[in-house]
Backbone atoms as SQL, in Angstrom:
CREATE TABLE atoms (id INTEGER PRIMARY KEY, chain TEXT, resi INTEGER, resn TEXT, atom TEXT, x REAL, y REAL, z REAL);
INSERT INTO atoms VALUES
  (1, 'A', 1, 'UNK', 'N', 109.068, 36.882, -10.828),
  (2, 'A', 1, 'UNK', 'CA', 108.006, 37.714, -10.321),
  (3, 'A', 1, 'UNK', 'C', 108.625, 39.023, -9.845),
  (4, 'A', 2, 'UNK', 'N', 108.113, 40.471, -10.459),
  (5, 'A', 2, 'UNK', 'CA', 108.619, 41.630, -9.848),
  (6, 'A', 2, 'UNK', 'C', 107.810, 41.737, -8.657),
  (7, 'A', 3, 'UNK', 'N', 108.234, 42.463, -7.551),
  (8, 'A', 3, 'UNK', 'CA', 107.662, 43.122, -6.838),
  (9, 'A', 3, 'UNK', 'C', 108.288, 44.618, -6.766),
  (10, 'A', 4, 'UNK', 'N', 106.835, 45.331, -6.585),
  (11, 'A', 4, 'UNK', 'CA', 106.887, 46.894, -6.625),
  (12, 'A', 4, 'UNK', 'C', 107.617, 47.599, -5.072),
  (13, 'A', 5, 'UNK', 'N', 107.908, 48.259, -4.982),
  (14, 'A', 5, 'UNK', 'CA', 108.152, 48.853, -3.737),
  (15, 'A', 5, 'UNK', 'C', 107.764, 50.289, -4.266),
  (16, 'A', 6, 'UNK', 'N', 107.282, 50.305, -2.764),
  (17, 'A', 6, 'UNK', 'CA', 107.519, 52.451, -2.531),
  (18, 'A', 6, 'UNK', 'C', 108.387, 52.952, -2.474),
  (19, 'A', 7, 'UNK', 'N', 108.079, 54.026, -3.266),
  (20, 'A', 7, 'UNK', 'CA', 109.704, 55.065, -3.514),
  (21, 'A', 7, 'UNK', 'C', 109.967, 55.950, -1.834),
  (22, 'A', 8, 'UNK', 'N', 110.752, 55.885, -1.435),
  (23, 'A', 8, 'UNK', 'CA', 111.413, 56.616, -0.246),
  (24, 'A', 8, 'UNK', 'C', 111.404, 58.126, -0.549),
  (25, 'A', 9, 'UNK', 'N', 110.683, 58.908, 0.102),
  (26, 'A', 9, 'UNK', 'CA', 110.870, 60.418, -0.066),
  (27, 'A', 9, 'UNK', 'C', 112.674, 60.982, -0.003),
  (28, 'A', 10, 'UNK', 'N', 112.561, 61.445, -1.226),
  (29, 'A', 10, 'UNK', 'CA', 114.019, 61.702, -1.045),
  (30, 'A', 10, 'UNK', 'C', 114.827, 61.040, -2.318),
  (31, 'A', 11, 'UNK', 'N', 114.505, 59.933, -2.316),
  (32, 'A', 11, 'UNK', 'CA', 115.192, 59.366, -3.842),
  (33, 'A', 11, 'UNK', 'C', 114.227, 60.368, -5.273),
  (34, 'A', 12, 'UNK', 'N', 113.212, 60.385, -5.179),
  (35, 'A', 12, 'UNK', 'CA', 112.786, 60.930, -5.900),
  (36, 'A', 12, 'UNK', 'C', 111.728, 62.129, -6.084),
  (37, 'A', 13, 'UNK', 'N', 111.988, 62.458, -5.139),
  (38, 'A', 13, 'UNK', 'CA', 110.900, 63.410, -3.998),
  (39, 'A', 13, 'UNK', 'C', 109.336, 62.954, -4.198),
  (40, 'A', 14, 'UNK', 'N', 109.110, 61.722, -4.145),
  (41, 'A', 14, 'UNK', 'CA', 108.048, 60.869, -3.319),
  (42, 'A', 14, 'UNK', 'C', 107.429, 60.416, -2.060),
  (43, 'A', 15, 'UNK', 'N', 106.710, 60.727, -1.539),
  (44, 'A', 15, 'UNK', 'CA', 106.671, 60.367, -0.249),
  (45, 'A', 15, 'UNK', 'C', 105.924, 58.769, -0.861),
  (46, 'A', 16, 'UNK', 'N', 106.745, 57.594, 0.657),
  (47, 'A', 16, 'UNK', 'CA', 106.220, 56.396, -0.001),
  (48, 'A', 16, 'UNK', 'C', 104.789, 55.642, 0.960),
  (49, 'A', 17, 'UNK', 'N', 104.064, 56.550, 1.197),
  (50, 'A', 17, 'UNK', 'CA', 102.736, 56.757, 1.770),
  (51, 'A', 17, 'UNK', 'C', 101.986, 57.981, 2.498),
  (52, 'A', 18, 'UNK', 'N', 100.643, 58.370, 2.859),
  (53, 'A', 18, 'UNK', 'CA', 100.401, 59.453, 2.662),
  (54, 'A', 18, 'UNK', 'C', 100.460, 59.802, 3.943),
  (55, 'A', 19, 'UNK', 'N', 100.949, 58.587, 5.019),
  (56, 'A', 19, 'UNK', 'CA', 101.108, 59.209, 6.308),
  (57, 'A', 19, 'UNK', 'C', 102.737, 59.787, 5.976),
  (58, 'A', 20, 'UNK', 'N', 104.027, 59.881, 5.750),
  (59, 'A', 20, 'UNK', 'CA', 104.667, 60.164, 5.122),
  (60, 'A', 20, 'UNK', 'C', 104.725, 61.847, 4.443),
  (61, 'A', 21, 'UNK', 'N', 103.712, 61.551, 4.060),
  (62, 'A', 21, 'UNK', 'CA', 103.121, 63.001, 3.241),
  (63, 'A', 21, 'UNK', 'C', 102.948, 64.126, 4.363),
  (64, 'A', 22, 'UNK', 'N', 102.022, 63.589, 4.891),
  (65, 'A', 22, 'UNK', 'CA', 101.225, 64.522, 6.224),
  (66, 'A', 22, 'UNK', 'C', 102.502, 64.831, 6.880),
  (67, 'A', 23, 'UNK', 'N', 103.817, 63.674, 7.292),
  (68, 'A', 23, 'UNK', 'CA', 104.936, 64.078, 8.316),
  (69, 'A', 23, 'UNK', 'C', 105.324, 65.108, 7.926),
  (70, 'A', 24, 'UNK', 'N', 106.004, 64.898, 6.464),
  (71, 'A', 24, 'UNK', 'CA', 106.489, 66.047, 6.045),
  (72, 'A', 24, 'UNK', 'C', 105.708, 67.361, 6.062),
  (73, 'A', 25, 'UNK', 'N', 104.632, 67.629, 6.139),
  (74, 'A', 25, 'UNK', 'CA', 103.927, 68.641, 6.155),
  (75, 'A', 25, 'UNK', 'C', 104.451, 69.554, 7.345),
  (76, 'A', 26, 'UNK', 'N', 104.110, 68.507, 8.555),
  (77, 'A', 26, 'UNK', 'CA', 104.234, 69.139, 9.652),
  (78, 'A', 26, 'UNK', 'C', 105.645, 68.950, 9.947),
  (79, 'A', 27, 'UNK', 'N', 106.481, 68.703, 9.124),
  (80, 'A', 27, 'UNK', 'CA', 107.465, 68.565, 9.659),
  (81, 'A', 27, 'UNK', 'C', 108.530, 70.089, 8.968),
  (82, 'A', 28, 'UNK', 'N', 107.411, 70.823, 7.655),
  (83, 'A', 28, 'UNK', 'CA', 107.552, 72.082, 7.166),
  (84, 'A', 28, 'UNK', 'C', 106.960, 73.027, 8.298),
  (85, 'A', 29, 'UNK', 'N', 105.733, 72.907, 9.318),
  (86, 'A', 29, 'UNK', 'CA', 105.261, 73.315, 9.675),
  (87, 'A', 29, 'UNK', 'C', 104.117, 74.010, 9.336),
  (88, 'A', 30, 'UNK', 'N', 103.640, 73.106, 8.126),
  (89, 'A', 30, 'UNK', 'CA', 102.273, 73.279, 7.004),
  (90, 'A', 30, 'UNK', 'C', 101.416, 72.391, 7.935),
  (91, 'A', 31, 'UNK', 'N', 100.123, 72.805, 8.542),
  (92, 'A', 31, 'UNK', 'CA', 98.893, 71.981, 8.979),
  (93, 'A', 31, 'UNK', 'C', 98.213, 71.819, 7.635),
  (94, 'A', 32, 'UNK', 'N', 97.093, 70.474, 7.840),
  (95, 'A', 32, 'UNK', 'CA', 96.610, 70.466, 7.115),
  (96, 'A', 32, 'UNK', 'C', 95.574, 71.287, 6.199),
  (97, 'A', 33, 'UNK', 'N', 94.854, 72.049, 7.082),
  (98, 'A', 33, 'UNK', 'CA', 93.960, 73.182, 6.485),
  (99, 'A', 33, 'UNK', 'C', 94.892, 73.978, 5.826),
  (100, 'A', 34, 'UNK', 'N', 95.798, 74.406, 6.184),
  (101, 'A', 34, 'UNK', 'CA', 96.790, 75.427, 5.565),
  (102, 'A', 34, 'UNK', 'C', 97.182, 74.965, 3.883),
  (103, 'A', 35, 'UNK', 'N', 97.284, 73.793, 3.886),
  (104, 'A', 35, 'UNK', 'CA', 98.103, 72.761, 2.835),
  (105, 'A', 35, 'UNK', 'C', 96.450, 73.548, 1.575),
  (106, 'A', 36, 'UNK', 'N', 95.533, 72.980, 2.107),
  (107, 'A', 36, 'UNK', 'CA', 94.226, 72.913, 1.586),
  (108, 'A', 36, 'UNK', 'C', 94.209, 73.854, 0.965),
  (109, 'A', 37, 'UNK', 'N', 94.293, 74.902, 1.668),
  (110, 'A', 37, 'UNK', 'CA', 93.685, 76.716, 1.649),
  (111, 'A', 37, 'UNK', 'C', 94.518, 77.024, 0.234),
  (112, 'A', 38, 'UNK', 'N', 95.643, 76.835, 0.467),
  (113, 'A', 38, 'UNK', 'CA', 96.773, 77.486, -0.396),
  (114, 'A', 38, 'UNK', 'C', 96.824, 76.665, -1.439),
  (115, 'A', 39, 'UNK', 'N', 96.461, 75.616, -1.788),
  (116, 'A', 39, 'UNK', 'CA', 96.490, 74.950, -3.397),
  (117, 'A', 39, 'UNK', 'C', 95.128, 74.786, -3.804),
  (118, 'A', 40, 'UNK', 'N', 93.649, 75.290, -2.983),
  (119, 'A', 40, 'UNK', 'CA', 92.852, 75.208, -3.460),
  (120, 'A', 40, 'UNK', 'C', 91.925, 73.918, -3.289),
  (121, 'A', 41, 'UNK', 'N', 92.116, 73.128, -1.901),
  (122, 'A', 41, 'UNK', 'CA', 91.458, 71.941, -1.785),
  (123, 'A', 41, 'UNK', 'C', 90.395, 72.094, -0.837),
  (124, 'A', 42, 'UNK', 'N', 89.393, 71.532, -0.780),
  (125, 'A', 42, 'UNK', 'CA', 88.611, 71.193, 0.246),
  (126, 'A', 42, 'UNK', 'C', 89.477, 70.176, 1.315),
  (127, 'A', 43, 'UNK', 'N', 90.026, 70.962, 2.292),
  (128, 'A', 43, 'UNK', 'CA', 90.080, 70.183, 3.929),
  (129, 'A', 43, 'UNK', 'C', 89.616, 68.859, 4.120),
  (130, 'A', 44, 'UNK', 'N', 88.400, 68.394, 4.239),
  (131, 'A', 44, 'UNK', 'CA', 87.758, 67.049, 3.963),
  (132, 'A', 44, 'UNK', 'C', 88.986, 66.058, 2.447),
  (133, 'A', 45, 'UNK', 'N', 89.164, 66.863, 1.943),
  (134, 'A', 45, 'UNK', 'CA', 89.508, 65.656, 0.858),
  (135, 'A', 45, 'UNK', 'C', 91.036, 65.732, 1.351),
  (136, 'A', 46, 'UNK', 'N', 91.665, 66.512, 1.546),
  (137, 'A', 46, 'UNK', 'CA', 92.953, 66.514, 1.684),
  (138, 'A', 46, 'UNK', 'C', 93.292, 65.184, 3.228),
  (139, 'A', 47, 'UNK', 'N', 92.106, 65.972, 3.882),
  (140, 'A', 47, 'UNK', 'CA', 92.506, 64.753, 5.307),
  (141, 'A', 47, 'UNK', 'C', 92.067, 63.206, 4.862),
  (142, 'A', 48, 'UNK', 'N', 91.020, 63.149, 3.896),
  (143, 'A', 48, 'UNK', 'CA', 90.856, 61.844, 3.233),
  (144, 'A', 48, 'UNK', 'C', 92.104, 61.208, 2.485),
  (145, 'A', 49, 'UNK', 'N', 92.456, 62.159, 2.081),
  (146, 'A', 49, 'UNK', 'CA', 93.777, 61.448, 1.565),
  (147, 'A', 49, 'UNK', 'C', 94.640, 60.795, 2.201),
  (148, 'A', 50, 'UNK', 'N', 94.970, 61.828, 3.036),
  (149, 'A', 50, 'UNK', 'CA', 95.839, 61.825, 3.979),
  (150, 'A', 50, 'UNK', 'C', 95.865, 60.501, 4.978),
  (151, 'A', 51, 'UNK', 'N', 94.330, 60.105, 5.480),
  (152, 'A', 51, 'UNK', 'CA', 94.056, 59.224, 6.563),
  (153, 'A', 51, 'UNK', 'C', 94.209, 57.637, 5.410),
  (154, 'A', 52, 'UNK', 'N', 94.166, 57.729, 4.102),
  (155, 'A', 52, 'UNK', 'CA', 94.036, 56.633, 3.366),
  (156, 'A', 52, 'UNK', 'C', 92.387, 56.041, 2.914),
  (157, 'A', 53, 'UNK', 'N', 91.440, 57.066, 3.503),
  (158, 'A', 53, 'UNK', 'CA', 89.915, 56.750, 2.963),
  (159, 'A', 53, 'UNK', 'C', 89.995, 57.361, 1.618),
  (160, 'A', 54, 'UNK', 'N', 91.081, 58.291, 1.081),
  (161, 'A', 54, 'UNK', 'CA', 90.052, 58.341, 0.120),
  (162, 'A', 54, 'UNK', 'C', 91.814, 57.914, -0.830),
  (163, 'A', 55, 'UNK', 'N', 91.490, 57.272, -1.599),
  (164, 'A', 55, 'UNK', 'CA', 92.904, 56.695, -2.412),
  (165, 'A', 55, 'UNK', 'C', 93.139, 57.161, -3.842),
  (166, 'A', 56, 'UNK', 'N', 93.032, 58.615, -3.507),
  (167, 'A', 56, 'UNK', 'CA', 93.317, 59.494, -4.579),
  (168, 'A', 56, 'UNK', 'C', 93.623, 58.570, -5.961),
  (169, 'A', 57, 'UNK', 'N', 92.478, 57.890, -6.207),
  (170, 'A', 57, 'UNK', 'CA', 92.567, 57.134, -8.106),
  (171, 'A', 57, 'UNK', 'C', 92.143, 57.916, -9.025),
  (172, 'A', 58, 'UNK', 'N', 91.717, 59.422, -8.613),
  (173, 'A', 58, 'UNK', 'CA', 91.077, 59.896, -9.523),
  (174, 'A', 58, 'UNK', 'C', 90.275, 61.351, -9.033),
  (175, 'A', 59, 'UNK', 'N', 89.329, 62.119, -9.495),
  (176, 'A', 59, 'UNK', 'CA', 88.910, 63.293, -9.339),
  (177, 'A', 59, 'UNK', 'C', 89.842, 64.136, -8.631),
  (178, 'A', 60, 'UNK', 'N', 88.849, 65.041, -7.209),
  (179, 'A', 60, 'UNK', 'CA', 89.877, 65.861, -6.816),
  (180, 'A', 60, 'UNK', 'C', 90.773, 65.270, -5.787),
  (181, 'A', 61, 'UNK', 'N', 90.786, 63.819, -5.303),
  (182, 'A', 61, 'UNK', 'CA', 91.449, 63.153, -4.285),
  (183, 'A', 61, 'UNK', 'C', 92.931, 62.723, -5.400),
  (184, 'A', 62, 'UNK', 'N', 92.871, 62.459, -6.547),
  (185, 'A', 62, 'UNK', 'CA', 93.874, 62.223, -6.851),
  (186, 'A', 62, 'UNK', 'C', 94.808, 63.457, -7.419),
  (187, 'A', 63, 'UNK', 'N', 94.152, 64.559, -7.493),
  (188, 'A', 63, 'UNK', 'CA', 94.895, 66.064, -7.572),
  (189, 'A', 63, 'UNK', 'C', 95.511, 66.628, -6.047),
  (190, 'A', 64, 'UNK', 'N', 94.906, 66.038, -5.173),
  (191, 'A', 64, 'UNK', 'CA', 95.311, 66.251, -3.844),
  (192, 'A', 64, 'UNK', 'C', 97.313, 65.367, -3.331),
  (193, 'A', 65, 'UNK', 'N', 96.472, 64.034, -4.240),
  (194, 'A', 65, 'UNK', 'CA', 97.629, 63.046, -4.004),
  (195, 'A', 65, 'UNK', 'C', 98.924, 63.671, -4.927),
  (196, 'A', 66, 'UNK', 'N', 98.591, 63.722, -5.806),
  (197, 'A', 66, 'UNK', 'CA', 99.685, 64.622, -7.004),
  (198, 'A', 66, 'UNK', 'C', 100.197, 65.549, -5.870),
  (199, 'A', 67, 'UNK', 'N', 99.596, 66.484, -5.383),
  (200, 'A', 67, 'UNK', 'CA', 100.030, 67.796, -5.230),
  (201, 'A', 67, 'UNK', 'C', 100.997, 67.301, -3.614),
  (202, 'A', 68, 'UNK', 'N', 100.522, 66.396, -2.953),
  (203, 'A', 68, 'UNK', 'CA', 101.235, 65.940, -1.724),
  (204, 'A', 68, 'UNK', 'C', 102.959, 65.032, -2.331),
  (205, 'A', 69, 'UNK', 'N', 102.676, 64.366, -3.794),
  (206, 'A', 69, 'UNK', 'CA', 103.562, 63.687, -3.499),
  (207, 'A', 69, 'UNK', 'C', 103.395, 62.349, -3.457),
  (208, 'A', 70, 'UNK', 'N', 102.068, 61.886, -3.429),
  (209, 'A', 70, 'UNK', 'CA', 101.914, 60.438, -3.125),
  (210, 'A', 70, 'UNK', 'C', 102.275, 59.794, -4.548),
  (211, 'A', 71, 'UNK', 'N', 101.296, 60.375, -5.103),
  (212, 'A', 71, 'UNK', 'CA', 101.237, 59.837, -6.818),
  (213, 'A', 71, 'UNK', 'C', 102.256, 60.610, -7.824);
């Protein structure tokens, strides 16, 4: 039986969840609206991502996840 693991930000520049994602943000000193503004997202979807409601599988939540790193 395989089991999957999350990739560690850094082995492959993945973050290996989207709280993860968000650290690094602020850990650039990118807030989230800022993140939004500048690649073109609606705020609402980016913090959906971010909080894990919205599980970027697809539309603009999974262009959000791409663009963070998750996916």
């Amino acid at each position: 039986m395989s089991s999957r693991k999350a990739v560690v930000s850094g082995s492959s520049g993945r973050h290996a969840d989207p709280h993860a994602a968000k650290e690094a943000l602020y850990a650039k000193g990118v807030t989230l609206k800022e993140f939004a503004e500048k690649n073109g997202f609606k705020y609402r979807t980016v913090s959906e991502v971010v909080r894990g409601v919205n599980k970027g599988l697809y539309g603009e939540g999974h262009k959000v996840a791409v663009a963070l790193r998750i996916k």
